[in-house]
PDB file with one MODEL, atoms N, CA, C and O in Angstrom:
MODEL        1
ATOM      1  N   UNK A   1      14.727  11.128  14.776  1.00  0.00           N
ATOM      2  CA  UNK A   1      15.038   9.752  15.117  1.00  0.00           C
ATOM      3  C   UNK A   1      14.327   8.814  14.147  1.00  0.00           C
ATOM      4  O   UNK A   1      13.107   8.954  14.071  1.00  0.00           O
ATOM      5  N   UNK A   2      14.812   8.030  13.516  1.00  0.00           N
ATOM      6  CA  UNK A   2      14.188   6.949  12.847  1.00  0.00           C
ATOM      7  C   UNK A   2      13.621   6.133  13.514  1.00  0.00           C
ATOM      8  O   UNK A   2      13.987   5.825  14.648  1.00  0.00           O
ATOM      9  N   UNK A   3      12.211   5.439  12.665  1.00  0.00           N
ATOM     10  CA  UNK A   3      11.379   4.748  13.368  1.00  0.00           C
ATOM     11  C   UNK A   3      11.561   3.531  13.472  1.00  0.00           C
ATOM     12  O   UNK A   3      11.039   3.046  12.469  1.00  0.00           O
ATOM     13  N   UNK A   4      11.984   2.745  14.074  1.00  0.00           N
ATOM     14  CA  UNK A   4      12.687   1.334  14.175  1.00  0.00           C
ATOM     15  C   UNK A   4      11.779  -0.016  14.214  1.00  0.00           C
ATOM     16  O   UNK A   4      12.139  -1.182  14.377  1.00  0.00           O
ATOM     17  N   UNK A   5      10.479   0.532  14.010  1.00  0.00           N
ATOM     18  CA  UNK A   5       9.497  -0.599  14.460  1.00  0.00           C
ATOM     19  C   UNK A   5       9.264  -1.049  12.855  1.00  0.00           C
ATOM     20  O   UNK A   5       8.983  -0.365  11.870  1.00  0.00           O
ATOM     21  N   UNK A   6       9.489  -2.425  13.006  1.00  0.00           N
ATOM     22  CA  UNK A   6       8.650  -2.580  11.331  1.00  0.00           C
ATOM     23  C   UNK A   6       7.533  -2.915  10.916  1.00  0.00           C
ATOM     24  O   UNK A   6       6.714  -3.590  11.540  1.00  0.00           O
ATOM     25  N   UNK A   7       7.396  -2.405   9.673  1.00  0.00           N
ATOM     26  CA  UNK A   7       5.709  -2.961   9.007  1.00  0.00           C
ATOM     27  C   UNK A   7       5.660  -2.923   8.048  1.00  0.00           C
ATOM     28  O   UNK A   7       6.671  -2.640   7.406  1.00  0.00           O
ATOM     29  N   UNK A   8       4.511  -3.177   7.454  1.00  0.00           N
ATOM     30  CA  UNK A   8       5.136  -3.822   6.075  1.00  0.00           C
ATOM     31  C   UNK A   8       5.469  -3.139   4.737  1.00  0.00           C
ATOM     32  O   UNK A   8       6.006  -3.600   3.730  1.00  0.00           O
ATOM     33  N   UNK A   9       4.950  -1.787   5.038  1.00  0.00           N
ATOM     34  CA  UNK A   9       6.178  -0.915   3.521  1.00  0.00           C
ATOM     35  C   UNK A   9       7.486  -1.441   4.271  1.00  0.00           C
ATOM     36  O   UNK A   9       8.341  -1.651   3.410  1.00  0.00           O
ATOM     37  N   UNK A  10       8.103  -1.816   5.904  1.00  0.00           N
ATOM     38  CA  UNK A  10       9.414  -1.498   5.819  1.00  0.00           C
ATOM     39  C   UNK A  10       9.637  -2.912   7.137  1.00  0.00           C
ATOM     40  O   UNK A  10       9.794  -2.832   8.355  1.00  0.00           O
ATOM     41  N   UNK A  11       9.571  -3.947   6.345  1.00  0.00           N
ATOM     42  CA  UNK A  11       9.964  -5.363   6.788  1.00  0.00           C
ATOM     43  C   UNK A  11      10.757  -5.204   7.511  1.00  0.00           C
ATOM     44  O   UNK A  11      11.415  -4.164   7.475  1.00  0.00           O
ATOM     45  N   UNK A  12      11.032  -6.347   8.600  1.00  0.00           N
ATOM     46  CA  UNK A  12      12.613  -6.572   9.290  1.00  0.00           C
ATOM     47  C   UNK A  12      11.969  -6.678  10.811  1.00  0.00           C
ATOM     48  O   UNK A  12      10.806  -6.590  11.205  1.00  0.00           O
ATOM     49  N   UNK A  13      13.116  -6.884  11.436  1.00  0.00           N
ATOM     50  CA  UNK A  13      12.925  -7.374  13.181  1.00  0.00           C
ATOM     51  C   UNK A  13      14.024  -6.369  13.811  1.00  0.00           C
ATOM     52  O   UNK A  13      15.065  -5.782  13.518  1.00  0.00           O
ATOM     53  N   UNK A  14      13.055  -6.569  14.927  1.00  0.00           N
ATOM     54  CA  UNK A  14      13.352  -4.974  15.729  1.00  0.00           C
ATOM     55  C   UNK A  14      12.981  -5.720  17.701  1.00  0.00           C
ATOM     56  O   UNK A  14      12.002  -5.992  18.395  1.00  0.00           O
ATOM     57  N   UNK A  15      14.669  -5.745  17.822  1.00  0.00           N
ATOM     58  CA  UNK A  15      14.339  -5.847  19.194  1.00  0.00           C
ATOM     59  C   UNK A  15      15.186  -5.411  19.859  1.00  0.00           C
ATOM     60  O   UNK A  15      16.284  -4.966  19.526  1.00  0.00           O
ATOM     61  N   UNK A  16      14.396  -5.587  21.552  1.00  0.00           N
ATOM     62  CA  UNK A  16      14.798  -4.026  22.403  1.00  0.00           C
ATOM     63  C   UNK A  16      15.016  -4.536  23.529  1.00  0.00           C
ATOM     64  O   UNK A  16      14.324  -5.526  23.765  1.00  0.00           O
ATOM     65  N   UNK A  17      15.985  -4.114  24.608  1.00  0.00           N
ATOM     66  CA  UNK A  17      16.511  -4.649  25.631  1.00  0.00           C
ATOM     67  C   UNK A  17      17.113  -3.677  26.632  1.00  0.00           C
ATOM     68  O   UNK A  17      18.248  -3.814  27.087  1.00  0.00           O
ATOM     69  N   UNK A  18      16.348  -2.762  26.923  1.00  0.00           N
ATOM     70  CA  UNK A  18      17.037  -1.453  27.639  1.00  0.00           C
ATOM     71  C   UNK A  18      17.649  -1.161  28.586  1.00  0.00           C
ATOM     72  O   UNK A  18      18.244  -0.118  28.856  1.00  0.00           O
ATOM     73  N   UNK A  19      17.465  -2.551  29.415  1.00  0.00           N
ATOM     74  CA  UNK A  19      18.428  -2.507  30.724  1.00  0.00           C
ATOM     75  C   UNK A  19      18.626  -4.188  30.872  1.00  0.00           C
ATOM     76  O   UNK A  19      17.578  -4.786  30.631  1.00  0.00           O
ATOM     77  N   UNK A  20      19.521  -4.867  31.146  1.00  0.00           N
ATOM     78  CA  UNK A  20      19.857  -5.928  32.225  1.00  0.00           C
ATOM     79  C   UNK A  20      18.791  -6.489  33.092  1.00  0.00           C
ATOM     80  O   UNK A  20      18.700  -7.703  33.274  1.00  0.00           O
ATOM     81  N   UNK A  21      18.236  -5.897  33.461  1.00  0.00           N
ATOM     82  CA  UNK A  21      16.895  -5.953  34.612  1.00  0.00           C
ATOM     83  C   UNK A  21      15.458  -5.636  33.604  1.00  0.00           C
ATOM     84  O   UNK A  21      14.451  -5.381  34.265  1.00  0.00           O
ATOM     85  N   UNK A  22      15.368  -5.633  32.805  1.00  0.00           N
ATOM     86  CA  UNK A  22      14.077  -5.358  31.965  1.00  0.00           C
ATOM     87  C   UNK A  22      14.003  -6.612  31.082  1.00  0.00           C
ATOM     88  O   UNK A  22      15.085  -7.134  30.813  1.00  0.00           O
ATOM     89  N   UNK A  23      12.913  -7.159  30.602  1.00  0.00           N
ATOM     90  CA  UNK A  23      12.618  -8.193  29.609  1.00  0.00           C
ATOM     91  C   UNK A  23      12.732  -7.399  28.233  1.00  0.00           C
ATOM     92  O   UNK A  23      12.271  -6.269  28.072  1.00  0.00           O
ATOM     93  N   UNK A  24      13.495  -8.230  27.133  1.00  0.00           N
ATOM     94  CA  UNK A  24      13.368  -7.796  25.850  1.00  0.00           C
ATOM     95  C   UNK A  24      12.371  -8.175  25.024  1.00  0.00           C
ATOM     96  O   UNK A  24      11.867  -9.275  25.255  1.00  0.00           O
ATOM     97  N   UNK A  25      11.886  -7.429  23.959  1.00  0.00           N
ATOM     98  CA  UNK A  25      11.309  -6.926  23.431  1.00  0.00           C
ATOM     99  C   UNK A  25      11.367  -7.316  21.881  1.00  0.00           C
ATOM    100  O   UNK A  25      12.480  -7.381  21.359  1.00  0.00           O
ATOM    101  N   UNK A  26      10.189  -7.586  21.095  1.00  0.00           N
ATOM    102  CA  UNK A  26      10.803  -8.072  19.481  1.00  0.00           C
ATOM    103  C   UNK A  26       9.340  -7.727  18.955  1.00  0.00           C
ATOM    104  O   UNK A  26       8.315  -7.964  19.593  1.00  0.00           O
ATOM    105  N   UNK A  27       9.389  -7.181  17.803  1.00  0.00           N
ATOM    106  CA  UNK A  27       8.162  -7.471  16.738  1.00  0.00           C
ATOM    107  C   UNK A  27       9.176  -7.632  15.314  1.00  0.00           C
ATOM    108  O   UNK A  27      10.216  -7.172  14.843  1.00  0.00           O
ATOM    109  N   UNK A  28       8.178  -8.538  15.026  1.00  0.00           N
ATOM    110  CA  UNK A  28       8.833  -8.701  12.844  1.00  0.00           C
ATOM    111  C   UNK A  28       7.476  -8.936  12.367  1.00  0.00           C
ATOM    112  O   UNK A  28       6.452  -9.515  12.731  1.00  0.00           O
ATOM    113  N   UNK A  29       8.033  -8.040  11.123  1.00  0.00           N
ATOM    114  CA  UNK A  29       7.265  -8.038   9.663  1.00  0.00           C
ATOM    115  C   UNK A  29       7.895  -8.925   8.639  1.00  0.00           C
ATOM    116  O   UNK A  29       9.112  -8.874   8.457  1.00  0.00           O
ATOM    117  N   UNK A  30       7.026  -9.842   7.871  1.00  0.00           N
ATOM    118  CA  UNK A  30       8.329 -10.271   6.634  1.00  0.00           C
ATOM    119  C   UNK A  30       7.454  -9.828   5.490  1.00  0.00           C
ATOM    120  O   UNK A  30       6.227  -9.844   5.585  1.00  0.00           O
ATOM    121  N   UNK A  31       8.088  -9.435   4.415  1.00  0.00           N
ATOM    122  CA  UNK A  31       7.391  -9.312   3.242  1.00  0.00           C
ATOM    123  C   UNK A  31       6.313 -10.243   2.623  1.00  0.00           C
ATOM    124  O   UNK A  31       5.534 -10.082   1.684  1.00  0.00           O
ATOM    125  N   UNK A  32       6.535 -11.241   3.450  1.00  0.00           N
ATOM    126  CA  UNK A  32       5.289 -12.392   3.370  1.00  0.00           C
ATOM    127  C   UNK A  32       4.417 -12.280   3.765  1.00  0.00           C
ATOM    128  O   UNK A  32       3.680 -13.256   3.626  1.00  0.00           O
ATOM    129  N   UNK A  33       3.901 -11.208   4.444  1.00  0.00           N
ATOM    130  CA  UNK A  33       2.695 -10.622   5.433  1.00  0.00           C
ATOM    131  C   UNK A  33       2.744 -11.448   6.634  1.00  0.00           C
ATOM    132  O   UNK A  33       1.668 -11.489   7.231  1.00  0.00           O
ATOM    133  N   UNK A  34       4.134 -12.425   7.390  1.00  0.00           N
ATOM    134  CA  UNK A  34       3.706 -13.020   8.845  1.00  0.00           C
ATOM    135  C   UNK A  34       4.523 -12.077   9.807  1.00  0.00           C
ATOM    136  O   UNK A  34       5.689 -11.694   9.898  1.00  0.00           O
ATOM    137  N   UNK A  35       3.356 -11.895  10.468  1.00  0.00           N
ATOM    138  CA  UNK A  35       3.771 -11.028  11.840  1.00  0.00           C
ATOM    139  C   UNK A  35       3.798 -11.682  12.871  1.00  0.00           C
ATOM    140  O   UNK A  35       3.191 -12.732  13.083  1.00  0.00           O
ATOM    141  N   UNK A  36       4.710 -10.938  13.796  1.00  0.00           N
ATOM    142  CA  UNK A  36       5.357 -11.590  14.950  1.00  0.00           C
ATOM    143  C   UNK A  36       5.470 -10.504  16.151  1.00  0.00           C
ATOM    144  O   UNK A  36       5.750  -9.378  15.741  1.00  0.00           O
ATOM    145  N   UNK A  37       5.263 -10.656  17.923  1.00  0.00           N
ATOM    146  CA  UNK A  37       5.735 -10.287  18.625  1.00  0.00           C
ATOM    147  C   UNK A  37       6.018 -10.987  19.409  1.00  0.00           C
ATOM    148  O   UNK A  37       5.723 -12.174  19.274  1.00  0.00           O
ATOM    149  N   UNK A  38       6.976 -10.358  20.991  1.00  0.00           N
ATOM    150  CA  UNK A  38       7.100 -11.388  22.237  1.00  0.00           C
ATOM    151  C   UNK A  38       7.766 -10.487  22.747  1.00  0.00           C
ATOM    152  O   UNK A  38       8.467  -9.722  22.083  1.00  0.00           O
ATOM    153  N   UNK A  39       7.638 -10.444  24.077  1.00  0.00           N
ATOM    154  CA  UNK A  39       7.894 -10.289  25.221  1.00  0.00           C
ATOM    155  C   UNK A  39       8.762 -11.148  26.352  1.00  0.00           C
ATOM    156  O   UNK A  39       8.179 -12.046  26.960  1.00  0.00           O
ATOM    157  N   UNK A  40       9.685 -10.959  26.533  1.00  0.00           N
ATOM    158  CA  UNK A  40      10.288 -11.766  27.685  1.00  0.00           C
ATOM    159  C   UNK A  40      12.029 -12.369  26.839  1.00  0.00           C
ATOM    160  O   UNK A  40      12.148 -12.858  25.715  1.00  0.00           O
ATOM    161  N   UNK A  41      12.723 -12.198  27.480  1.00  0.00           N
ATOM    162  CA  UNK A  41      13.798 -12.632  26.944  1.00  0.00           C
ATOM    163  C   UNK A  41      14.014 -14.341  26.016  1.00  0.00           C
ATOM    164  O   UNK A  41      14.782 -14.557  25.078  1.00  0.00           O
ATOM    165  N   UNK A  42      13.286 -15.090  26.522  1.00  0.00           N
ATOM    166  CA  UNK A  42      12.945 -16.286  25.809  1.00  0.00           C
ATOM    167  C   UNK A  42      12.361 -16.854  24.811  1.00  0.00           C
ATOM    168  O   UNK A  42      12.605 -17.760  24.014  1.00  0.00           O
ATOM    169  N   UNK A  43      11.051 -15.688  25.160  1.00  0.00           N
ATOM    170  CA  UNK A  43      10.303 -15.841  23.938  1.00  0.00           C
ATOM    171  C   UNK A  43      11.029 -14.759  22.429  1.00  0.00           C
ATOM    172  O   UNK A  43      10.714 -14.856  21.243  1.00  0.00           O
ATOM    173  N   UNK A  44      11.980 -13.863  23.028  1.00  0.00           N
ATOM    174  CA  UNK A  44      12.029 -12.871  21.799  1.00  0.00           C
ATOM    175  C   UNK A  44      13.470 -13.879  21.503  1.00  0.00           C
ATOM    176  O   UNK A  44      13.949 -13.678  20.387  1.00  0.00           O
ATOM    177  N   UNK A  45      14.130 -14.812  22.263  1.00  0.00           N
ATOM    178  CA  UNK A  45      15.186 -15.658  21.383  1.00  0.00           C
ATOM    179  C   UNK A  45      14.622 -16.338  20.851  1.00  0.00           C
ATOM    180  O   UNK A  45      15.306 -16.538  19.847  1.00  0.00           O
ATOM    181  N   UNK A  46      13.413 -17.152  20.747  1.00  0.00           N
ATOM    182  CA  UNK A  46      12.799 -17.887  20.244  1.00  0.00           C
ATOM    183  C   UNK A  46      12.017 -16.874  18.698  1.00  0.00           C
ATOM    184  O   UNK A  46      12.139 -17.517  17.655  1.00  0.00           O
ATOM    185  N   UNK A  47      11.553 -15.970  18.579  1.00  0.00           N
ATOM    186  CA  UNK A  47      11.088 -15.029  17.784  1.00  0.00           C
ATOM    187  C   UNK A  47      12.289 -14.932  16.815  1.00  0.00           C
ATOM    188  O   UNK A  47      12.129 -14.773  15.605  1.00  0.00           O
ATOM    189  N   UNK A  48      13.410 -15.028  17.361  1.00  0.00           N
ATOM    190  CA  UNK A  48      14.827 -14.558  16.788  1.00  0.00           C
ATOM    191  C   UNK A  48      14.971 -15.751  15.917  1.00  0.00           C
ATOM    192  O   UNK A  48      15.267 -15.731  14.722  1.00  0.00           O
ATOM    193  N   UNK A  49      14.702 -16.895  16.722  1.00  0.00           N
ATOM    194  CA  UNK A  49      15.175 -17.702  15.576  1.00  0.00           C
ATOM    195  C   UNK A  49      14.446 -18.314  14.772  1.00  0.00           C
ATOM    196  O   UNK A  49      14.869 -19.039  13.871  1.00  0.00           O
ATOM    197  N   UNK A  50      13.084 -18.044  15.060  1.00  0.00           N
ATOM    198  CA  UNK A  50      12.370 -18.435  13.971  1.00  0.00           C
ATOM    199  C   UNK A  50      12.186 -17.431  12.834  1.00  0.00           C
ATOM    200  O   UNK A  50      11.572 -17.734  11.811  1.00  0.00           O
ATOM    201  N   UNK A  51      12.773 -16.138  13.050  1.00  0.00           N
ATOM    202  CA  UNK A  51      12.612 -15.143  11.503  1.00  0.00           C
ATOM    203  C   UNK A  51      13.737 -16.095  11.041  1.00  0.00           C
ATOM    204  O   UNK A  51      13.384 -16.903  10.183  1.00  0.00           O
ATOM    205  N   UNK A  52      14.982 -16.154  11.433  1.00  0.00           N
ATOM    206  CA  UNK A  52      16.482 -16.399  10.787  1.00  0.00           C
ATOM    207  C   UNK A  52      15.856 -17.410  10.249  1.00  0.00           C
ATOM    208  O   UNK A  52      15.406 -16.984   9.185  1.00  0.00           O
ATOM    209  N   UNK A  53      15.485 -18.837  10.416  1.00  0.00           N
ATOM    210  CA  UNK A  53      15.182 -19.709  10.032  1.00  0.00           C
ATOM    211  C   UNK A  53      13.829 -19.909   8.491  1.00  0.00           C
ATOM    212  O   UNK A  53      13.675 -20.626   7.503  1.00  0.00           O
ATOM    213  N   UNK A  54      13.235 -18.912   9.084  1.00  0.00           N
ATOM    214  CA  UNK A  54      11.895 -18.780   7.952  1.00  0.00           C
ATOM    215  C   UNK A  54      11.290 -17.926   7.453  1.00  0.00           C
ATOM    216  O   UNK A  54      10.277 -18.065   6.768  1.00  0.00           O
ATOM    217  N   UNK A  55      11.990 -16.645   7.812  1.00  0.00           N
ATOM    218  CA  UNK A  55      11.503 -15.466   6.859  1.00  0.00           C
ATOM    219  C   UNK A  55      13.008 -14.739   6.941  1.00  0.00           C
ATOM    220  O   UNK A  55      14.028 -15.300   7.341  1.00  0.00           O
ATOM    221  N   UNK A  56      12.881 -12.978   6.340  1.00  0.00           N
ATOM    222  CA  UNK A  56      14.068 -12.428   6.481  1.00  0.00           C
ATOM    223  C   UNK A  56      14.619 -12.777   5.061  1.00  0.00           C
ATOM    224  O   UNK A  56      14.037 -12.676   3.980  1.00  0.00           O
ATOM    225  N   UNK A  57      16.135 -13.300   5.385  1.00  0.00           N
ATOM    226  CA  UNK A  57      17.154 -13.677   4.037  1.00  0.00           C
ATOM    227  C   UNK A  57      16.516 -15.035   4.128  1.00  0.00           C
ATOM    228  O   UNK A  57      16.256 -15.443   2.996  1.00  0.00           O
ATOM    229  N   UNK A  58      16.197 -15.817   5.004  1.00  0.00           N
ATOM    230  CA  UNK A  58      15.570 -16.981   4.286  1.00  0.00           C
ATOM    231  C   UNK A  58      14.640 -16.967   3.157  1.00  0.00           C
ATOM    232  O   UNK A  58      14.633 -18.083   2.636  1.00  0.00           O
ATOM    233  N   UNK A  59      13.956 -16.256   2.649  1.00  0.00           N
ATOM    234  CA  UNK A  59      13.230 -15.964   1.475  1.00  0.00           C
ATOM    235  C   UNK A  59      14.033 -15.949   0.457  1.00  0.00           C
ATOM    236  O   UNK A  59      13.772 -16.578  -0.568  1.00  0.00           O
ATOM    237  N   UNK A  60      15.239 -15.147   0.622  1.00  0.00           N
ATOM    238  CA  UNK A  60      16.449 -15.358  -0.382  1.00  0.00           C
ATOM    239  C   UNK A  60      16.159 -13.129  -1.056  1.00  0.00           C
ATOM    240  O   UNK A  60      16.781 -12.487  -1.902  1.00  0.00           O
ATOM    241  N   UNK A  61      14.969 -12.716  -0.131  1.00  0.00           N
ATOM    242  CA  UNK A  61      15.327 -11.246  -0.288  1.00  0.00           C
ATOM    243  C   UNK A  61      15.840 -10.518   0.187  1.00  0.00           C
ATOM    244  O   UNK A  61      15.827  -9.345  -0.187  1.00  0.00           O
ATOM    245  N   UNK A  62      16.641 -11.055   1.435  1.00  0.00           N
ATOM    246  CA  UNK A  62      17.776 -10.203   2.046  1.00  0.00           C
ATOM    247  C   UNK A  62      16.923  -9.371   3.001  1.00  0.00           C
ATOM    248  O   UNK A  62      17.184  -8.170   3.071  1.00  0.00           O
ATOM    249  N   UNK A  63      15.778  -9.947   3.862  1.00  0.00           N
ATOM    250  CA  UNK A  63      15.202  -9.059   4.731  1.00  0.00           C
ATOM    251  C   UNK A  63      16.191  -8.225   5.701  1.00  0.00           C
ATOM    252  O   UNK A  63      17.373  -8.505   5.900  1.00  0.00           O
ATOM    253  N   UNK A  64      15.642  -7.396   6.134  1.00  0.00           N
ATOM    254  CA  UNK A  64      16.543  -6.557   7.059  1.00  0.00           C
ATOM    255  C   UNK A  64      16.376  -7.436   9.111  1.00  0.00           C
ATOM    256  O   UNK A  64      15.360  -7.905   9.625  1.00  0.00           O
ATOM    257  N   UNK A  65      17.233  -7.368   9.480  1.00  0.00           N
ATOM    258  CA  UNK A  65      18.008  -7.661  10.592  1.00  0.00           C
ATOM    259  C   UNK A  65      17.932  -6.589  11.848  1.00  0.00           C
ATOM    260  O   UNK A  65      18.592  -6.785  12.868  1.00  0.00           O
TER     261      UNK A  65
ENDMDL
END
C-alpha cells in the first residue's frame, strides 16, 4: 500500500474521511517547508483552501493534490 501521508521528500495534501459519521482528516507539506494539520470537517475545508490558495500549484510547481 502506498504511503499517503506527506512530508517533505514527498509534498502534497492528504485528506481522510472514512465514514459520514466520522470527522475528516488533513495534513500538508509544501515544498516551502509550511506544515499543516486539522481535524474536524471545517477546519480540514478551511486547510483545503488555504493550500489551493498559497502553496501546492500556487507556487507555480504543480504541488500534488
Amino acid at each position: 500500500m502506498v504511503k499517503l501521508t506527506p512530508s517533505p521528500d514527498r509534498p502534497g495534501l492528504h485528506v481522510s474521511k472514512p465514514s459520514p459519521s466520522e470527522p475528516a482528516t488533513a495534513s500538508a507539506v509544501c515544498h516551502c517547508g509550511a506544515t499543516a494539520t486539522a481535524e474536524g470537517d471545517a477546519q480540514v475545508g478551511a486547510l483545503v483552501a488555504g493550500w489551493n490558495a498559497n502553496h501546492g500549484s500556487a507556487h507555480g510547481r504543480g504541488g500534488a493534490a
